[in-house]
C-alpha positions in Angstrom: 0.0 0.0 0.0 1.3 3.5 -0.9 3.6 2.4 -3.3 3.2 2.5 -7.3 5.1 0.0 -9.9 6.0 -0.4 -13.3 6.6 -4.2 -13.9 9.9 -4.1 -16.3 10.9 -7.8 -17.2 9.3 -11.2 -16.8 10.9 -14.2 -16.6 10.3 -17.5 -14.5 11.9 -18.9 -12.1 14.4 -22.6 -12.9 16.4 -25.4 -11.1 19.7 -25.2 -12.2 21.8 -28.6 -12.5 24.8 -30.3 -14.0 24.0 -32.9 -17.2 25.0 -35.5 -15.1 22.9 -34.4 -12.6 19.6 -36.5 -11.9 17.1 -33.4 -12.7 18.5 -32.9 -15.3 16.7 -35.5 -17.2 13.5 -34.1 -15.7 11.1 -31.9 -18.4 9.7 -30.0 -15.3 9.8 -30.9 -11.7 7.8 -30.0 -8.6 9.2 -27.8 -5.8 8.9 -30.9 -3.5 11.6 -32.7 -5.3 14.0 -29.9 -3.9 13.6 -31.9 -0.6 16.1 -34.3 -1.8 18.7 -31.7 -2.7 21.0 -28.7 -1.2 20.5 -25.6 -2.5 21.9 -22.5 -3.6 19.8 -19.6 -3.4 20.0 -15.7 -3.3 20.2 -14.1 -0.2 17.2 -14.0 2.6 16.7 -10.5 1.8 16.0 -11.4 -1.7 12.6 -11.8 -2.2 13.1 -14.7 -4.8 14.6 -16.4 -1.2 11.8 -15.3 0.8 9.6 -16.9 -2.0 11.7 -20.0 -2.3 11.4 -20.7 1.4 7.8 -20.3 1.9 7.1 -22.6 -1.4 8.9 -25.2 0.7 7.0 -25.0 3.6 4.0 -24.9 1.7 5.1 -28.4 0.4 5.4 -29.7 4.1 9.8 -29.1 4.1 12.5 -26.8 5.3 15.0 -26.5 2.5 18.2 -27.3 2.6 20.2 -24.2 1.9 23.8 -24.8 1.4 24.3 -21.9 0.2 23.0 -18.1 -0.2 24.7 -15.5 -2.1 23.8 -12.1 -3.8 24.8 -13.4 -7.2 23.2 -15.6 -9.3 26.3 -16.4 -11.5 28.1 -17.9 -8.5 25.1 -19.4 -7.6 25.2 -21.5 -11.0 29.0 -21.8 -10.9 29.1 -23.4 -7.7 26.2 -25.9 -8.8 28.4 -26.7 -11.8 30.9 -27.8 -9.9 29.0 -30.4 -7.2 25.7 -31.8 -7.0 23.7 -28.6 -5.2 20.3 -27.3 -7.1 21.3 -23.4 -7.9 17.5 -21.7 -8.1 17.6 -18.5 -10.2 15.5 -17.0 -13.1 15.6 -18.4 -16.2 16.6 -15.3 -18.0 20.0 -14.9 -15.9 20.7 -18.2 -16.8 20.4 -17.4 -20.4 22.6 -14.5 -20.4 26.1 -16.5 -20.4 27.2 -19.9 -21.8 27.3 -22.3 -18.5 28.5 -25.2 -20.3 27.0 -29.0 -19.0 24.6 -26.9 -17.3 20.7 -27.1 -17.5 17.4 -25.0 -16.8 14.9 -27.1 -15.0 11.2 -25.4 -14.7 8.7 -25.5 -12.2 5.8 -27.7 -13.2 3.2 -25.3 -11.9 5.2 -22.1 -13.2 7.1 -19.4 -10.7 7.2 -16.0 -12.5 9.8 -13.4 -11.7 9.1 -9.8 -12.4 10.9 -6.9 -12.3 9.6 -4.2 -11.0 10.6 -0.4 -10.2 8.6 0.9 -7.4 8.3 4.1 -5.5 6.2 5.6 -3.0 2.6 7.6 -4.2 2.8 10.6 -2.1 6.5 11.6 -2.2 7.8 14.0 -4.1 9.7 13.0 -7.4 12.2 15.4 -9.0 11.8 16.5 -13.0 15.1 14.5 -13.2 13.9 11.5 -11.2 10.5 11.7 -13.6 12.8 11.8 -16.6 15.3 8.8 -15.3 11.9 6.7 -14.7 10.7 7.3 -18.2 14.4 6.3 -19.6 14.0 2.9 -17.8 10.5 2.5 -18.8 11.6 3.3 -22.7 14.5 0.7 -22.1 12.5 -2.1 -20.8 9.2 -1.8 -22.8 
């Protein structure tokens, strides 16, 4: 409440896995199937984390984090080297070449979407108005 938003990007959300991993052969999977695996996920104060963790307890588990970290790209660089599940969205994944690497989806879908936000009743600078409409123009 009291804050407007501009959704920018979409993407979804994927499981990230070596080849060899056994997801990997998987066209989709369900979040429960994370049970069996450690994670890598963005930090707690991410909201994709936030999200990730209440999807699990929704499914009736506590996910095993491994590890948290405020970039994606070690995220899916430490899941290429081991067996650990890096969760990210699918268009992060698709900006670089991660070779023996492979996007997993969600069955039932997880959308991620960028958003710029910013409170109704403050005051907003011609500069700040004109910086908005640049990012808007770039993104849509």
């Amino acid at each position: 409440e009291g804050i407007e938003e501009i959704p920018l990007f979409t993407s979804d959300m994927v499981a990230v896995v070596r080849d060899s991993h056994k997801l990997s052969s998987c066209p989709s999977i369900e979040i429960e199937t994370l049970k069996e695996y450690p994670l890598c996920i963005l930090q707690e104060n991410y909201l994709m984390a936030q999200q990730m963790i209440i999807k699990c307890h929704q499914a009736g588990f506590t996910p095993n984090i491994s590890c948290s970290n405020s970039n994606c790209d070690f995220l899916i660089k430490l899941s290429q080297s081991s067996d650990q599940v890096a969760i990210v969205p699918r268009a992060i994944f698709l900006e670089k070449q991660y070779d023996g690497m492979k996007a997993v989806p969600f069955s039932n879908g997880w959308p991620w979407i960028l958003c710029m936000g910013w409170k109704k009743d403050n005051y907003m600078s011609y500069a700040t108005k004109k910086l908005r409409a640049k990012i808007v123009e770039q993104f849509l």
